[in-house]
C-alpha positions in Angstrom: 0.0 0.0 0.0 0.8 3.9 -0.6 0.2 5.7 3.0 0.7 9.5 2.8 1.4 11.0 6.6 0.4 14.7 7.0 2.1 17.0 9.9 1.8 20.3 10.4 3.7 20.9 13.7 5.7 23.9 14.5 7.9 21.3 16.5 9.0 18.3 17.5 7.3 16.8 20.0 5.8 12.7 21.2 3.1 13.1 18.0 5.8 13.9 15.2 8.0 10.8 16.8 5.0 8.3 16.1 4.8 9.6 12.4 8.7 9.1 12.4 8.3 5.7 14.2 5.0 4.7 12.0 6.5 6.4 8.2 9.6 4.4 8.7 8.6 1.2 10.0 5.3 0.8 7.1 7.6 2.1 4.4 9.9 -1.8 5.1 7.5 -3.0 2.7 4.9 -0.4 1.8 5.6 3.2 0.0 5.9 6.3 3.0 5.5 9.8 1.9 5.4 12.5 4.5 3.5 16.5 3.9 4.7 18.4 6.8 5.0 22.4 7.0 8.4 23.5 8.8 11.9 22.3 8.6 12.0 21.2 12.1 9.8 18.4 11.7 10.6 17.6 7.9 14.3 17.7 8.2 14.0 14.8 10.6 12.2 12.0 8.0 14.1 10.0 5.9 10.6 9.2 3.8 10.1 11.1 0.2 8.0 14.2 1.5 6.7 17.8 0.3 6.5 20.7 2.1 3.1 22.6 2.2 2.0 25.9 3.8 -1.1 24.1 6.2 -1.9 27.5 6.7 -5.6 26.7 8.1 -8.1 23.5 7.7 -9.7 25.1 4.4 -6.3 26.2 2.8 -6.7 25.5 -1.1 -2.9 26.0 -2.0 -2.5 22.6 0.7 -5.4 21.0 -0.7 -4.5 21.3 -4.3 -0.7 20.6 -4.1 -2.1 17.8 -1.8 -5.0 16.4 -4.2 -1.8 16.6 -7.4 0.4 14.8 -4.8 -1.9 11.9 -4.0 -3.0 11.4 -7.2 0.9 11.2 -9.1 2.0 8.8 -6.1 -1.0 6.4 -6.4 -1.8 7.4 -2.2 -4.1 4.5 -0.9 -4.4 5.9 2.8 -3.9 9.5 4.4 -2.9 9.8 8.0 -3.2 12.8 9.2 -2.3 13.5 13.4 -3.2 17.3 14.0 -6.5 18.5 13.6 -6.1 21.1 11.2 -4.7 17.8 9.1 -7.7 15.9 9.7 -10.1 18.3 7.9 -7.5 18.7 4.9 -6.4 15.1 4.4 -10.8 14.5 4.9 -11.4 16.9 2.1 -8.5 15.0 -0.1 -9.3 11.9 0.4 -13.2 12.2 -0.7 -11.5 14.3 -4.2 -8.8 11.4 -4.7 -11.2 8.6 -3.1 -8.7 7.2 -0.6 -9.1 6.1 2.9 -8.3 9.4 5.6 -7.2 7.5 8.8 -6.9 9.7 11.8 -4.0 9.3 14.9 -5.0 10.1 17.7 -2.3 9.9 20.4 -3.8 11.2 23.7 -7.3 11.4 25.4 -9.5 14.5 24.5 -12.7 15.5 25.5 -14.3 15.9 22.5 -17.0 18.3 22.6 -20.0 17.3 20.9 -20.0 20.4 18.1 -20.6 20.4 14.2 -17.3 20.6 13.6 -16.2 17.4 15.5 -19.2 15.2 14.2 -17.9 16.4 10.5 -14.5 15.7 10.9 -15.2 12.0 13.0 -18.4 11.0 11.1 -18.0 12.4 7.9 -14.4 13.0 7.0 -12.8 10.3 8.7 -12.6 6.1 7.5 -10.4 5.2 10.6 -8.9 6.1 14.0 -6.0 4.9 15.2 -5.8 5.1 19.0 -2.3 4.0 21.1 -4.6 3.5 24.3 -7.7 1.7 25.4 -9.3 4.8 27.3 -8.7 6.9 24.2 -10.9 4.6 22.2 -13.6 4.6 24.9 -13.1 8.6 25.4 -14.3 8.8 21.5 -16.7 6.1 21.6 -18.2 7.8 24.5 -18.6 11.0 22.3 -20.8 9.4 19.7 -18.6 10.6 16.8 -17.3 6.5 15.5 -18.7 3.1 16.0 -16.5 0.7 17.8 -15.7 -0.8 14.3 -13.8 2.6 13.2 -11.4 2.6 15.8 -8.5 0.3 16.5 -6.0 0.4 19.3 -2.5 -0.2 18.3 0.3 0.5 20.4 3.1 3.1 20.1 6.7 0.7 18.5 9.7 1.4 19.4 13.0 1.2 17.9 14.5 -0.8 20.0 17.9 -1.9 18.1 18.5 2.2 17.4 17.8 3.2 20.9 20.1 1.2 22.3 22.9 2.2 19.9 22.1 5.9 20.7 22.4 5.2 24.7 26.0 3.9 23.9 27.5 6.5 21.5 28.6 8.3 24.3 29.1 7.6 28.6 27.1 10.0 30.7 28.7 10.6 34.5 25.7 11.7 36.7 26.8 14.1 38.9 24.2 12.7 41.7 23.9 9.0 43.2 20.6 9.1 42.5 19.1 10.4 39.2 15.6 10.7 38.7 15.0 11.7 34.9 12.1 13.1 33.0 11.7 14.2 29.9 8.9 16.4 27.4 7.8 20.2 26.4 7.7 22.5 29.3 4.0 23.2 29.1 1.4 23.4 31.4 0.4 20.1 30.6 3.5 18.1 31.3 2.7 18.9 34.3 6.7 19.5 35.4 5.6 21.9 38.7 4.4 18.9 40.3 7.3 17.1 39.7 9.7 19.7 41.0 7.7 20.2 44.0 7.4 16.4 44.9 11.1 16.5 44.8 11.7 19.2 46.5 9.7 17.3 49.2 11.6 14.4 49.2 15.1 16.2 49.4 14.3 18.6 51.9 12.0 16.6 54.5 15.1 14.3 54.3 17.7 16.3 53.9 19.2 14.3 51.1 22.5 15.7 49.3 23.5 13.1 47.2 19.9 13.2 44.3 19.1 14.9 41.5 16.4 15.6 39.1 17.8 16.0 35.6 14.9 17.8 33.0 14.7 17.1 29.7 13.4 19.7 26.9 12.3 23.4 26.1 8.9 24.7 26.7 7.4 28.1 27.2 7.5 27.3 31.1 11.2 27.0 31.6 12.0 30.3 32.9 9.0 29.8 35.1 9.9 25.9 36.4 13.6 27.5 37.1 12.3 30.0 39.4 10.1 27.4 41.2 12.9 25.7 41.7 15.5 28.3 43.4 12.2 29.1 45.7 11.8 25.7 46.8 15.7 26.1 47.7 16.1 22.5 45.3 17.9 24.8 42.3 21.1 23.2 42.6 19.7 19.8 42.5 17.9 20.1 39.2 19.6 20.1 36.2 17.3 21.7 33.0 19.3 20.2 30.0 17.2 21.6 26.9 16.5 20.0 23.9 18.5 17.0 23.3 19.2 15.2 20.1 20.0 12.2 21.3 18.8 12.3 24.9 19.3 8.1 25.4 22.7 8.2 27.2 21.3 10.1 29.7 18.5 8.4 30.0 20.3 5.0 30.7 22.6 6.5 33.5 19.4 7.5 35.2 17.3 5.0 37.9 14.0 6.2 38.1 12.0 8.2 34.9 8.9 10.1 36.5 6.1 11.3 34.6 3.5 14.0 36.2 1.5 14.9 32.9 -2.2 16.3 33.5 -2.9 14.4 30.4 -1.3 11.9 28.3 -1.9 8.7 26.2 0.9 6.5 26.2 4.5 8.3 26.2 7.4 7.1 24.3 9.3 8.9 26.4 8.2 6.7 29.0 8.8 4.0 27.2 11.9 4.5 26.0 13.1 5.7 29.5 11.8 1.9 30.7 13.5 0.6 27.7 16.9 1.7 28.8 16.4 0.6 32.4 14.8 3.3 34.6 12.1 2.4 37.3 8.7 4.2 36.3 6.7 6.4 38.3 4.0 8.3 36.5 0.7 10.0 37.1 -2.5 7.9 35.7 -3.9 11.2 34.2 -5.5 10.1 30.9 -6.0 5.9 31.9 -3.9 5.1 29.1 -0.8 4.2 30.8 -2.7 2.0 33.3 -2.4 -0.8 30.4 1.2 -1.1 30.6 2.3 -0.1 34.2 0.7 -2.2 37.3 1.4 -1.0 40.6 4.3 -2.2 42.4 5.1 -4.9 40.2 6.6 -3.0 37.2 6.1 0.7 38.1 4.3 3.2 40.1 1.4 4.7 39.9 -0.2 8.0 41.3 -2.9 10.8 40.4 -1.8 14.3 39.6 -1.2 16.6 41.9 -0.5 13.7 45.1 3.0 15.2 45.5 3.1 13.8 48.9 3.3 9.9 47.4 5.4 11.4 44.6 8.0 12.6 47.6 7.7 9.2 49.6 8.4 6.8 46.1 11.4 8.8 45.6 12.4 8.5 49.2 11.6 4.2 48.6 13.5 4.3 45.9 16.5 6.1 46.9 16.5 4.1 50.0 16.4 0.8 48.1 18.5 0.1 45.2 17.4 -3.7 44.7 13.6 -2.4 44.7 14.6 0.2 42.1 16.4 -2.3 40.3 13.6 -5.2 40.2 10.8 -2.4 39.1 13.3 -1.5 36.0 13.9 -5.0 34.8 10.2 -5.8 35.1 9.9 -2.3 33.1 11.9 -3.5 30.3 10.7 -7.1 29.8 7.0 -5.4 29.5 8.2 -2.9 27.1 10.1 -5.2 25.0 7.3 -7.3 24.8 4.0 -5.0 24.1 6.2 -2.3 22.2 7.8 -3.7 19.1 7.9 -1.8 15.4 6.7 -5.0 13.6 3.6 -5.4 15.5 2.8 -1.7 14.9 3.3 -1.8 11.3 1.7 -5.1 11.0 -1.7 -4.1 12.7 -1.6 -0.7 10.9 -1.4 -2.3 7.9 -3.9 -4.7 8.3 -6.7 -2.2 9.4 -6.0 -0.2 6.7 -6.4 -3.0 4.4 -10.1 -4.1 6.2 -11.2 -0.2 6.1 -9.8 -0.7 2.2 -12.2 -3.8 1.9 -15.2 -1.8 3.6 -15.1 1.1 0.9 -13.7 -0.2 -1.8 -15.0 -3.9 -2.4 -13.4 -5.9 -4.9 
């Protein structure tokens, strides 16, 4: 099959690596082709691709270059993961008569408005959700029948990821390392994470932990000054953007995760990957499917900074407990989160949806 991915990001963030992940692993033994609008994202793909302007959902410069596009390449399936690209892959697909499948990566609450009923019930042939509680969000909602939707989780690279953690040795400057890693928004939810360590280090009075932050964001200025007033500054380590952030990841112990809202991160993931105990938030139920409490992670709700302070005191306190969390991490990663299975159930619901509308 032809698939045709459409993102119109501004930057690079969990949604444009699943495109990466999903482009490259389908395009093994199907034709990828990427439509993205700025050189941060496109720069990344490896895919054949064309830049567009996605200036807005109704833009007919996009749509046109789009419809020429589709049609020269033979494009059986559009997947668009933004929602200005779901209206303009919708509109494309009806003109070229391929299938528009949607990616939808995290759980909204989609409001029941014109807008959302054309775009779910009327523009789109598929959804693909990474997480059960997404697919019940938007079955809740009315907008697809249980039959539109499949579940398939995030893959991960794990041959390439391991390679990257090894290009180069990382020397912690703290004992302990707690790691996380995303934008700076409001919705990563990184206050909460500095605060629940500042707990833990001054209730205890620990000297010898630190809390290395992974990533820009419009927040950072504001994350740093929370930090110096919870007298933790020198503890916490705000490293930026980082191309290859794996090394540091696998000198780290414990990876924590304090998003308001989230499907299934491949940070996370990748963080358990390379060996790092889990702790994380349950804040959109998605995550629930891969991390039970106590036997391969931890689990808490946002904004319980207290337990957040006492699992990093139990984990600092107990290597071997850290260590047994993090190996049961791994195995479950390894074994729910591979590339092949991805691509293999993507491509086979995008061959029944085929089936559906166009019957032999």
């Amino acid at each position: 099959m032809n698939f045709l991915f459409l993102n119109s990001a501004r930057k690079w963030g969990g949604n444009e690596k699943w495109v990466y992940l999903a482009s490259d692993a389908l395009n093994k033994e199907n034709n990828t082709f990427l439509a993205y609008s700025h050189t941060t994202v496109g720069e990344r793909f490896s895919v054949p691709k064309i830049h567009l302007p996605f200036r807005h959902e109704a833009d007919v410069q996009t749509i046109a270059k789009l419809v020429s596009f589709v049609r020269k390449k033979n494009i059986d399936v559009l997947i668009p993961s933004k929602r200005k690209d779901y209206v303009i892959a919708g509109i494309v697909s009806r003109f070229c008569r391929c299938l528009n499948v949607l990616r939808l990566g995290i759980v909204r609450d989609l409001k029941n408005s014109p807008i959302q009923s054309f775009i779910f019930n009327k523009l789109a042939d598929g959804v693909i959700v990474n997480a059960e509680p997404i697919k019940d969000k938007l079955l809740e909602s009315g907008f697809s029948g249980p039959e539109k939707v499949r579940v398939i989780y995030n893959g991960l690279d794990k041959e390439k990821i391991s390679a990257c953690a090894k290009e180069q040795r990382i020397e912690q400057p703290f004992t302990f390392t707690v790691t996380s890693m995303g934008e700076l928004s409001s919705r990563k939810g990184f206050d909460m994470l500095i605060r629940g360590f500042a707990r833990f280090i001054n209730q205890k009075k620990i000297q010898d932990a630190g809390l290395i932050i992974i990533g820009e964001g419009s927040l950072k200025n504001e994350l740093q000054k929370l930090a110096k007033s919870l007298n933790v500054d020198r503890y916490i380590l705000f490293k930026g953007f980082l191309q290859n952030p794996y090394p540091c990841l696998a000198s780290s112990h414990v990876f924590a995760m304090t998003s308001r809202n989230e499907g299934i991160s491949n940070a996370l993931l990748e963080a358990a990957l390379l060996g790092n105990a889990i702790i994380t938030t349950t804040s959109g139920g998605g995550i629930r499917s891969v991390i039970k409490e106590r036997e391969n992670g931890f689990l808490l709700e946002y904004g319980d900074e207290d337990k957040l302070a006492t699992l990093f005191n139990e984990l600092y306190t107990n290597p071997d407990l850290t260590k047994q969390i993090a190996d049961r991490g791994t195995k479950t990663v390894k074994q729910m989160f591979s590339m092949e299975r991805m691509s293999r159930e993507i491509l086979a619901f995008c061959e029944e949806l085929q089936k559906q509308h166009h019957p032999a």
